[in-house]
C-alpha positions as CSV (number, residue, x, y, z in Angstrom):
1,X,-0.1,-13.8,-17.9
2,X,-1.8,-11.5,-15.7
3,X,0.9,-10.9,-13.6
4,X,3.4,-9.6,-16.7
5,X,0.0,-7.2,-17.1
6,X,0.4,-6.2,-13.8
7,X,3.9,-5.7,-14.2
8,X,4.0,-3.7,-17.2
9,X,1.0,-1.4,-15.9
10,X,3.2,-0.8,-12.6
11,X,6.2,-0.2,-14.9
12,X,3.7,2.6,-16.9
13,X,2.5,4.2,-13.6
14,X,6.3,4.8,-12.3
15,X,7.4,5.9,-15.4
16,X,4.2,8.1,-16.1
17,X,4.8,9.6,-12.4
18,X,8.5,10.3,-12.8
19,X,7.9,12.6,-16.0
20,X,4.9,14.3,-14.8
21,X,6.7,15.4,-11.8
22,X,10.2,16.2,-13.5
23,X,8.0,18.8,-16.1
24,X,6.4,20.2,-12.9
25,X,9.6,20.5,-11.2
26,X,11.0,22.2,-14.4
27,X,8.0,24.6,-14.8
28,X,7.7,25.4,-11.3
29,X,11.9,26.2,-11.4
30,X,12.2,28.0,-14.2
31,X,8.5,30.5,-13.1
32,X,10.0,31.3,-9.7
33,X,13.4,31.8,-11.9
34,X,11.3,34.7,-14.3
35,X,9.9,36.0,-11.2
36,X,13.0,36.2,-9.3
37,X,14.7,38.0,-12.5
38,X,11.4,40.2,-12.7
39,X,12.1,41.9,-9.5
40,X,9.0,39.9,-7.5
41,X,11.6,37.5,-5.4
42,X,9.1,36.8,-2.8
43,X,7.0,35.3,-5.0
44,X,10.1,33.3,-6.4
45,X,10.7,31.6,-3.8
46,X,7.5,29.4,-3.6
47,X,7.8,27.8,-6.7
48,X,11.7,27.3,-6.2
49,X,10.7,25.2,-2.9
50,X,8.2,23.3,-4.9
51,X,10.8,22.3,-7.7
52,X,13.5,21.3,-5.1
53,X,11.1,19.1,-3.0
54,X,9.9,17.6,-6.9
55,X,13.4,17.2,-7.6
56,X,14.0,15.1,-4.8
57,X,10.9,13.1,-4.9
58,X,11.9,12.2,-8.5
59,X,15.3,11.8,-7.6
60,X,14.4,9.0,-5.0
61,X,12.0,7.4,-7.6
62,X,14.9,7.2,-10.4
63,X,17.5,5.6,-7.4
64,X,15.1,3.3,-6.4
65,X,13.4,2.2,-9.3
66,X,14.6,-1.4,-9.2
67,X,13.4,-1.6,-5.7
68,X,9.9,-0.5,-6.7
69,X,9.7,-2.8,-9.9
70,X,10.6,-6.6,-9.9
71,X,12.7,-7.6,-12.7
């Protein structure tokens, strides 16, 4: 019993980690996109950097989920 708890909290974490870092990704993507647009592309670049390296952190979670979860 307390290891389906387990389970299932582990499960919440991974999923609560992968959406919190795909809406920072997003934000951080689309404010260096306004800034780049607004003529301030040094400060565009920053947050651009920032969403890539999100991106691929959540892009390694979502691959390997099933080796970080036991079904």
């Amino acid at each position: 019993m307390s290891e389906r708890i387990i389970n299932s909290a582990w499960r919440f974490v991974l999923i609560t980690v992968v959406f919190v870092l795909t809406c920072s990704a997003m934000f951080q993507f689309y404010q260096g996109v306004l800034n780049i647009f607004g003529g301030a592309w040094e400060l565009g670049i920053v947050p651009m950097i920032a969403a890539g390296v999100m991106g691929a952190g959540v892009y390694w979670l979502a691959r390997h989920r099933e080796e970080l979860v036991e079904v």
